[in-house]
VEXVOFI-547854 format. One record per residue (C-alpha): residue in three letters; residue number from 1; x, y, z. Coordinates in nm, 3 decimals, padded with zeros to 5 digits, m for minus. Last residue first. Layout:
! residues N
  residu  num        u        v        w
     ala  NUM        X        Y        Z
...
//
This chain:
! residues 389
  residu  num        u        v        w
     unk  389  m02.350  m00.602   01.644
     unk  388  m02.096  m00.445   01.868
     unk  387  m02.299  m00.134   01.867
     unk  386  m02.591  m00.302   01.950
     unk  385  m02.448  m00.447   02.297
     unk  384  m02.257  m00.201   02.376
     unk  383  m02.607   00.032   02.379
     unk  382  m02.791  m00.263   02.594
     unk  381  m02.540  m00.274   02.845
     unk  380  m02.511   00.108   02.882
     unk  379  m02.889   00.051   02.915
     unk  378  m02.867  m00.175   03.213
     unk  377  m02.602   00.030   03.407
     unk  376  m02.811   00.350   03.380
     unk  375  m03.084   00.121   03.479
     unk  374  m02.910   00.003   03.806
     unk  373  m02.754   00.336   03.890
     unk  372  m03.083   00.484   03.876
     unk  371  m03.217   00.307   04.175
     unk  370  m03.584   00.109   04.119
     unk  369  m03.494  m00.202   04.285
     unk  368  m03.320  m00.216   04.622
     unk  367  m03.341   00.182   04.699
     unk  366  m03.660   00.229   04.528
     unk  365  m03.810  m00.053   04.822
     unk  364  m03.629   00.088   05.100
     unk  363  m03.812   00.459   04.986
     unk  362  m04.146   00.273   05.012
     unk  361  m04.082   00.096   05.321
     unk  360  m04.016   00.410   05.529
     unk  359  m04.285   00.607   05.371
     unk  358  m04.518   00.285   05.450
     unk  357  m04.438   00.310   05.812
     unk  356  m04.455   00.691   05.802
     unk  355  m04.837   00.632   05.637
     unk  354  m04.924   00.402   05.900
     unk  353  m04.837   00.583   06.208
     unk  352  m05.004   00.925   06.059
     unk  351  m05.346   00.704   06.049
     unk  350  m05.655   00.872   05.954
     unk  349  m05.548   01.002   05.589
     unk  348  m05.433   00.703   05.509
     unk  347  m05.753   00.533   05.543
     unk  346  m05.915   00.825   05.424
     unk  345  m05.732   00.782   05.071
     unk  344  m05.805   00.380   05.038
     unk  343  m06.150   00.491   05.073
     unk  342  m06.175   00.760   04.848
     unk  341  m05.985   00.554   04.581
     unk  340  m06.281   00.261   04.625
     unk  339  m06.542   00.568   04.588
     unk  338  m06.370   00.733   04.343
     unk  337  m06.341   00.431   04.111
     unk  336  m06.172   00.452   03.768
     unk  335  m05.913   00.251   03.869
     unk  334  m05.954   00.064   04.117
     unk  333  m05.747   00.095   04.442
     unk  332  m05.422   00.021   04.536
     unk  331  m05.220   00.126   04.890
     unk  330  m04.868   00.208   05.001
     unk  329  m04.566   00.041   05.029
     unk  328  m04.669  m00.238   05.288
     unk  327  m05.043  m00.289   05.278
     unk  326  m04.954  m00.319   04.897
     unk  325  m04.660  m00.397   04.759
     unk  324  m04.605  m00.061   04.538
     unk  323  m04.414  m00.076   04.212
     unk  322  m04.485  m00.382   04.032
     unk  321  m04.839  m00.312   04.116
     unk  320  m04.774   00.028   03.938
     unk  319  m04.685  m00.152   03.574
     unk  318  m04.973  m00.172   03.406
     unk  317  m05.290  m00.002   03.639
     unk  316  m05.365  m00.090   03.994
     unk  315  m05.448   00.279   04.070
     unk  314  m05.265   00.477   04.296
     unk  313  m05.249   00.553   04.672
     unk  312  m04.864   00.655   04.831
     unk  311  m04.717   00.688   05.147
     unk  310  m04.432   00.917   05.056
     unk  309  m04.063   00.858   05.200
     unk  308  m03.927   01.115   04.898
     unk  307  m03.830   00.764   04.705
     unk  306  m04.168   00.674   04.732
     unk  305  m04.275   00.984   04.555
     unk  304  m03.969   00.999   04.348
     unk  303  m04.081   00.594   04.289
     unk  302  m04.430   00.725   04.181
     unk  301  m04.383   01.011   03.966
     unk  300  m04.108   00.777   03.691
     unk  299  m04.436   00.602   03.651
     unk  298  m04.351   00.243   03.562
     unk  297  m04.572   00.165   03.261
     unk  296  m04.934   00.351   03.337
     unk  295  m05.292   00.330   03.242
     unk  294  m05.606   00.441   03.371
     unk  293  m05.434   00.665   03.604
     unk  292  m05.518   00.794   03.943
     unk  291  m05.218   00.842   04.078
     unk  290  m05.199   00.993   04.471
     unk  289  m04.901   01.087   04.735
     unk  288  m04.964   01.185   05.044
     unk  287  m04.849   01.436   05.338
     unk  286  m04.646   01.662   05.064
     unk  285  m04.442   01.926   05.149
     unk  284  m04.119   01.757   05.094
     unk  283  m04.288   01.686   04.739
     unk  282  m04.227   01.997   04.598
     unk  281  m03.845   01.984   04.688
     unk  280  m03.792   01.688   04.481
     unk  279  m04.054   01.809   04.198
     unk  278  m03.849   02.116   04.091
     unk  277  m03.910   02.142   03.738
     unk  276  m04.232   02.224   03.742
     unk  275  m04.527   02.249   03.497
     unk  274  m04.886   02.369   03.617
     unk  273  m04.909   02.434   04.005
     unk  272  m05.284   02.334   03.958
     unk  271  m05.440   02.415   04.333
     unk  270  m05.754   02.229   04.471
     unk  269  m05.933   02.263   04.774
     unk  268  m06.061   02.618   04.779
     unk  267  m06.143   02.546   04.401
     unk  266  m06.345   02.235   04.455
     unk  265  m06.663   02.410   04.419
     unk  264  m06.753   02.046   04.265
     unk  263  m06.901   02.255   03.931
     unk  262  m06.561   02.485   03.986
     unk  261  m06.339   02.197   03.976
     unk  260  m06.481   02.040   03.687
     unk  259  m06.381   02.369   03.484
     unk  258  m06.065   02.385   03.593
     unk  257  m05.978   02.032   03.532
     unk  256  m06.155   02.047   03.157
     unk  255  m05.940   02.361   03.108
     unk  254  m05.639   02.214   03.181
     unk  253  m05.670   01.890   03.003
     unk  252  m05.459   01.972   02.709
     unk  251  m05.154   01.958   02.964
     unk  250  m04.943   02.054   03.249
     unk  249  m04.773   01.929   03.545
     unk  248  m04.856   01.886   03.927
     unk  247  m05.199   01.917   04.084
     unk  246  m05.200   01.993   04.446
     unk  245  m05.471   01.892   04.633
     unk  244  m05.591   01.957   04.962
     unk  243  m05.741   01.731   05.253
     unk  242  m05.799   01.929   05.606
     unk  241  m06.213   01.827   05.543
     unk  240  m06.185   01.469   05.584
     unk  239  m06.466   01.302   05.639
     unk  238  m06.698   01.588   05.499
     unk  237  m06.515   01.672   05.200
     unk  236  m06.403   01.334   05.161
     unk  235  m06.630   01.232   04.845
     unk  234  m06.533   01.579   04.649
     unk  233  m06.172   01.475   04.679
     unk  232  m06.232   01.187   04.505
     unk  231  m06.439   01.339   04.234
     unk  230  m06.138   01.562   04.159
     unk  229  m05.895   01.230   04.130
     unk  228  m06.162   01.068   03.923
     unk  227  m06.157   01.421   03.671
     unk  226  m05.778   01.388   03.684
     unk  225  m05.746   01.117   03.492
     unk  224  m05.461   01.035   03.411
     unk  223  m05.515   00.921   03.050
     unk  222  m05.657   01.206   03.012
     unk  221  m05.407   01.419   03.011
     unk  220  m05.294   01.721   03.244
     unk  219  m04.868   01.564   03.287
     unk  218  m04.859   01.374   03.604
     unk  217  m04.765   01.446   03.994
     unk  216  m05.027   01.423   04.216
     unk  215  m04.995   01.562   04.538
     unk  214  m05.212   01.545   04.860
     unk  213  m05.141   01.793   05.156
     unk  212  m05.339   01.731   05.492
     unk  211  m05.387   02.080   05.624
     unk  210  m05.330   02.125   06.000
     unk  209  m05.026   02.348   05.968
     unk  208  m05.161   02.559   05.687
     unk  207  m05.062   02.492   05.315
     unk  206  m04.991   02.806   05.124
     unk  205  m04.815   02.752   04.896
     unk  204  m04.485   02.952   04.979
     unk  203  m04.553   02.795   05.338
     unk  202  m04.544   02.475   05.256
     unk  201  m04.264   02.477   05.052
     unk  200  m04.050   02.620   05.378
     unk  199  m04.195   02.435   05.638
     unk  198  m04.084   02.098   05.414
     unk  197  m03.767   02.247   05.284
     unk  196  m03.595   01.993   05.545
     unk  195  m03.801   01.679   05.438
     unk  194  m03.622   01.435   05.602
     unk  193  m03.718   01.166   05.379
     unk  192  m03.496   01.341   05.116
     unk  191  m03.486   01.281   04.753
     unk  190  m03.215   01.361   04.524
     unk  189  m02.982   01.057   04.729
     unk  188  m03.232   00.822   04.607
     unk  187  m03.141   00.861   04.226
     unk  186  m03.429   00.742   04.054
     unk  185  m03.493   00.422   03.813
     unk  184  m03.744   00.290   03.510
     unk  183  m03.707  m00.076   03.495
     unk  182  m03.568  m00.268   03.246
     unk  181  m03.746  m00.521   03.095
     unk  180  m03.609  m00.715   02.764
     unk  179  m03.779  m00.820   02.451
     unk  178  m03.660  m00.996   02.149
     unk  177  m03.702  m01.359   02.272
     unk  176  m04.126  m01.212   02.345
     unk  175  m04.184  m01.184   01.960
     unk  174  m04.346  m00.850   01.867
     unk  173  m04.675  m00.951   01.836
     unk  172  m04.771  m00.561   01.902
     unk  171  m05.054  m00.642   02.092
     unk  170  m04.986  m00.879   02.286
     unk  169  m04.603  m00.903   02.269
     unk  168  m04.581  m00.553   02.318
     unk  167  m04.853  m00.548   02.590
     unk  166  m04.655  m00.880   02.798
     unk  165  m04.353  m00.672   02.766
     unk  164  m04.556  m00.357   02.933
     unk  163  m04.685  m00.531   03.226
     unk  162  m04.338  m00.672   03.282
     unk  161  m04.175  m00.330   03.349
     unk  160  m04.003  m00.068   03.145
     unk  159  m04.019  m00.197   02.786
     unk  158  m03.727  m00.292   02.642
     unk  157  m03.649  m00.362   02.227
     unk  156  m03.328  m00.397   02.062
     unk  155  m03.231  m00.397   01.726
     unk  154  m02.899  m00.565   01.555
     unk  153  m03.108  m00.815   01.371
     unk  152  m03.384  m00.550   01.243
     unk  151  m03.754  m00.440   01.287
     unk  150  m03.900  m00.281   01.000
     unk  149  m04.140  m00.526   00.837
     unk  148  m04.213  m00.691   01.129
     unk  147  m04.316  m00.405   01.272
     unk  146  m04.488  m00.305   00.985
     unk  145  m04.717  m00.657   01.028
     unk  144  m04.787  m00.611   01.354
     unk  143  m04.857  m00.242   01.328
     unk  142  m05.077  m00.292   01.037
     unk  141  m05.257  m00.569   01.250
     unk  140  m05.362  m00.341   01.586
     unk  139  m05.404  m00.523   01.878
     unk  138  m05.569  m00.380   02.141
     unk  137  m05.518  m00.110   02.440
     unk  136  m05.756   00.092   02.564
     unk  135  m05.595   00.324   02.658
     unk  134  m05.250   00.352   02.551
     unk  133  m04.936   00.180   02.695
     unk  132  m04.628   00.273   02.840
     unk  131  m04.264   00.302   02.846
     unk  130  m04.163   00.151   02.503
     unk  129  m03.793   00.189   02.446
     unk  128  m03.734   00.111   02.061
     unk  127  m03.356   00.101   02.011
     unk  126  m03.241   00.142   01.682
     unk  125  m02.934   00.052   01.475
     unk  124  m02.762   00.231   01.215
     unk  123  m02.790   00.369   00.850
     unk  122  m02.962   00.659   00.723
     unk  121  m03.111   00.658   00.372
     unk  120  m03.435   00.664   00.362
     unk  119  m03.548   00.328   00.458
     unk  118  m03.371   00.404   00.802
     unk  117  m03.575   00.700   00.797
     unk  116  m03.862   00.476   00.791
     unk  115  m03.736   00.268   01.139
     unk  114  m03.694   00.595   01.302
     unk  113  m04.032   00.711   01.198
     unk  112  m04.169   00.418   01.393
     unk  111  m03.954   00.419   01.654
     unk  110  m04.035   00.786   01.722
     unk  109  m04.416   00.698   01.718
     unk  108  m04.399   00.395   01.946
     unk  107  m04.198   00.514   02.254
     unk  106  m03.927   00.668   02.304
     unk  105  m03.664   00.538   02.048
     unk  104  m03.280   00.584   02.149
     unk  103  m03.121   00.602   01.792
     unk  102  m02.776   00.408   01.732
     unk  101  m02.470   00.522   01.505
     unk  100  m02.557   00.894   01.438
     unk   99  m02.298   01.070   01.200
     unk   98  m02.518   01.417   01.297
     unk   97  m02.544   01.508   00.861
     unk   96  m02.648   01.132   00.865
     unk   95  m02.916   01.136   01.180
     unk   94  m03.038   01.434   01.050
     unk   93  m03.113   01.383   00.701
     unk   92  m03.286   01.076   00.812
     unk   91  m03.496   01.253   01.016
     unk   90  m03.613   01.531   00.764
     unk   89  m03.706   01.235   00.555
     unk   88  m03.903   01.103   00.844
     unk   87  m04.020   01.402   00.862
     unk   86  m04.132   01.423   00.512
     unk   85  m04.295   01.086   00.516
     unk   84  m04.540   01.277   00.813
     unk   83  m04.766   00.979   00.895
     unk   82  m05.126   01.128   00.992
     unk   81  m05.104   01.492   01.120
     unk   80  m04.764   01.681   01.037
     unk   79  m04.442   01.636   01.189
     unk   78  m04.239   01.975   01.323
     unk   77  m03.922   01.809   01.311
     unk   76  m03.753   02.011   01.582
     unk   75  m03.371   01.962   01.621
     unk   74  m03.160   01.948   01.970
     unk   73  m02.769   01.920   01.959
     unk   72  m02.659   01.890   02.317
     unk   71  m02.383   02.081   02.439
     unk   70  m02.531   02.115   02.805
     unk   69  m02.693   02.491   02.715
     unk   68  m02.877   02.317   02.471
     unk   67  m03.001   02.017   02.712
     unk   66  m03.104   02.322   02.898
     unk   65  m03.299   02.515   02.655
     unk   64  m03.449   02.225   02.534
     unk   63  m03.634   02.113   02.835
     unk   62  m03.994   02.312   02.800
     unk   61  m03.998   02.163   02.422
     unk   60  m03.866   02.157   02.103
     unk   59  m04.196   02.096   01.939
     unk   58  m04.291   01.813   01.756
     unk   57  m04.102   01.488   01.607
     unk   56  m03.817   01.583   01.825
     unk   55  m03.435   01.480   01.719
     unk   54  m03.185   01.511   02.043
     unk   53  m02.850   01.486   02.033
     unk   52  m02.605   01.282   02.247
     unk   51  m02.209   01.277   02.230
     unk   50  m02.136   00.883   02.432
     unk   49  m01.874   00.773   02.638
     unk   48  m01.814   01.130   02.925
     unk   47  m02.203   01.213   02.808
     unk   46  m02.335   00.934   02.913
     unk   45  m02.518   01.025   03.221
     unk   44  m02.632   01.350   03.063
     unk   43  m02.736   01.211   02.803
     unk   42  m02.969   00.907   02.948
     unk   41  m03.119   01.135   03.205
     unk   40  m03.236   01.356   02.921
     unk   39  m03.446   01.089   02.768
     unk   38  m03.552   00.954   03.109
     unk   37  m03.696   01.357   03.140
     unk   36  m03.847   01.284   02.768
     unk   35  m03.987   00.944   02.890
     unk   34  m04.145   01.039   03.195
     unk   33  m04.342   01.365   03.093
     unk   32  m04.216   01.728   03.141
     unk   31  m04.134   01.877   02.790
     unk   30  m03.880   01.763   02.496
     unk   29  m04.103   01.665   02.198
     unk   28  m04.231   01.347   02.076
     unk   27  m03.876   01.194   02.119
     unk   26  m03.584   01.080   01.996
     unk   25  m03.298   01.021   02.153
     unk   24  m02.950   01.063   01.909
     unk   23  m02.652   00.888   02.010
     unk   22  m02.334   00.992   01.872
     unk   21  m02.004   00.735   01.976
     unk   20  m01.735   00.881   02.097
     unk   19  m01.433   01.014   01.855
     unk   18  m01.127   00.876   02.005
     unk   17  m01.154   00.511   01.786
     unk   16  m01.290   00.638   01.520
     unk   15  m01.009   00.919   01.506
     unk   14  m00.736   00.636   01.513
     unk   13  m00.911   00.479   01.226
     unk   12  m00.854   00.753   01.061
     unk   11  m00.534   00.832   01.097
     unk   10  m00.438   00.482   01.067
     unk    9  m00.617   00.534   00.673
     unk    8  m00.448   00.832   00.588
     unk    7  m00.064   00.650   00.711
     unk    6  m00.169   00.370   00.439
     unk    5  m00.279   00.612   00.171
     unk    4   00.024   00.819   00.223
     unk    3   00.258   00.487   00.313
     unk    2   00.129   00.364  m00.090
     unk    1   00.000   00.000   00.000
//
């Protein structure tokens, strides 16, 4: 070989082997919800292996500014209704002009324009992270057959808990060999039993001493439902009358919250902090924690609930009874029932003993299974993994 052509080539190889790896997460769009703050989690932790961008079917979103600000590339695809070909195009584009080896999927949609930008030109390996489900869920046969269509060899598929791999496989008939569970994680040491801000929080919202403070934590969808949350509240007004609620996140269900709350005359009762960023010290002034989903994966909301030393009531929805043991971590009730949520509510309600008991079980409990450092491990696993392939 000519020693130009030969030394050109060492050179670079040699950068290959410096340069780290480009990730890119995809995502609806970069606001408050479980996935897009995992997404985030995932770049920041492997940022010292890995350079991460960002591509967003949507909007930017509420979090862009600081994933910016942290070096990260973050593009808006602005997708149309129905399936946008020309974002995927856009996609593809990006992925090649970014040099991206392996795309981080969040859920269905961004895998699914992943896999077509694949067909349009861009080359790698994708990992399709589903973290919950739709309600109600069913099989759906062009998605069965496109997945089969577009899945690859070197692709990976995980689903947060085993509620969700028994969904993909289904309804998506994805084939259960290819499909791993990793559990969603928190970093303990952000939370604080304690509660040292608790005074403090309390007092900038105006919780009195002898108030009971509930919070919910979840973006304003329906798929939360909020409205059996409101109703709840409605049912203890007269057996426990020092409840408040405290509404956490934001969504097209705002005005539908606000409206129900005025027809229950709720609104002495009820506060909607909209979109925070600062749930860790929030919850050091809560008493209880409550999730009244219809569906769920493995709400990131619940284990920095339990991991704050919450006692915690939620609906027995996908993945949350893989979460909470109940009678010991907190308490489940049926979804879609105010009257059974009521009452697991003004149990808890009634009995400070019980609820530090199951605040102290709860946080051992995210400590032994749900700990970040376990999943961050798990999907640095996964990423070797693919690229090797």
């Amino acid at each position: 070989m000519n020693p130009a052509v030969e030394s050109a080539a060492a050179r670079r190889v040699s950068h290959q082997e410096l340069a780290p790896v480009t990730v890119c997460q995809v995502v609806h769009a970069l606001d408050f919800g479980g996935a897009e703050v995992l997404a985030r989690q995932f770049a920041l932790e492997g940022r010292l292996s890995q350079r991460s961008v960002f591509a967003c079917l949507d909007g930017a979103g509420a979090m862009a500014a600081e994933l910016r600000a942290a070096g990260c590339v973050v593009q808006p695809l602005e997708r149309r209704a129905g399936v946008d070909l020309r974002c995927a195009w856009r996609l593809a584009r990006f992925c090649r002009r970014q040099n991206v080896r392996l795309v981080h999927a969040h859920q269905y949609a961004p895998f699914l324009y992943t896999a077509l930008a694949r067909r349009m030109g861009w080359r790698g390996a994708i990992l399709f992270h589903e973290h919950g489900r739709d309600w109600p869920d069913y099989r759906r046969w062009k998605r069965v057959w496109a997945n089969r269509l577009l899945l690859r060899p070197a692709d990976r598929i995980v689903a947060v808990g085993a509620g969700v791999r028994q969904a993909l496989i289904d309804h998506e008939g994805l084939p259960p060999s290819r499909i791993r569970v990793i559990y969603n994680g928190v970093e303990p040491a952000h939370y604080d039993p304690a509660r040292p801000q608790r005074e403090a929080v309390r007092a900038e919202l105006g919780i009195g001493p002898e108030e009971l403070a509930v919070f919910q934590v979840a973006r304003l969808d329906r798929l939360k439902d909020h409205a059996t949350a409101l109703e709840t509240l409605d049912r203890l007004r007269e057996r426990q009358p020092r409840l408040r609620l405290f509404l956490v996140g934001e969504g097209e269900e705002r005005r539908n919250i606000r409206r129900q709350m005025t027809e229950l005359r709720l609104d002495d009762r009820v506060r909607l902090l909209g979109a925070r960023g600062d749930v860790p010290r929030l919850l050091q002034a809560a008493d209880l924690f409550l999730l009244t989903s219809m569906t769920e994966g493995i709400p990131l909301t619940l284990l920095e609930a339990m991991a704050s030393g919450l006692a915690c009531v939620a609906t027995c929805v996908g993945g949350v009874a893989e979460v909470i043991v109940p009678g010991e971590t907190g308490l489940l009730a049926r979804s879609g029932d105010p009257a059974d949520i009521a009452g697991q509510l003004d149990r808890l309600s009634s009995d400070p003993a019980l609820r530090q008991q199951m605040g102290r079980a709860g946080r051992q409990r995210i400590q032994q299974r749900f700990a970040a450092a376990q999943m961050h491990a798990s999907y640095r696993q996964v990423y070797r993994e693919m690229l090797a392939s």
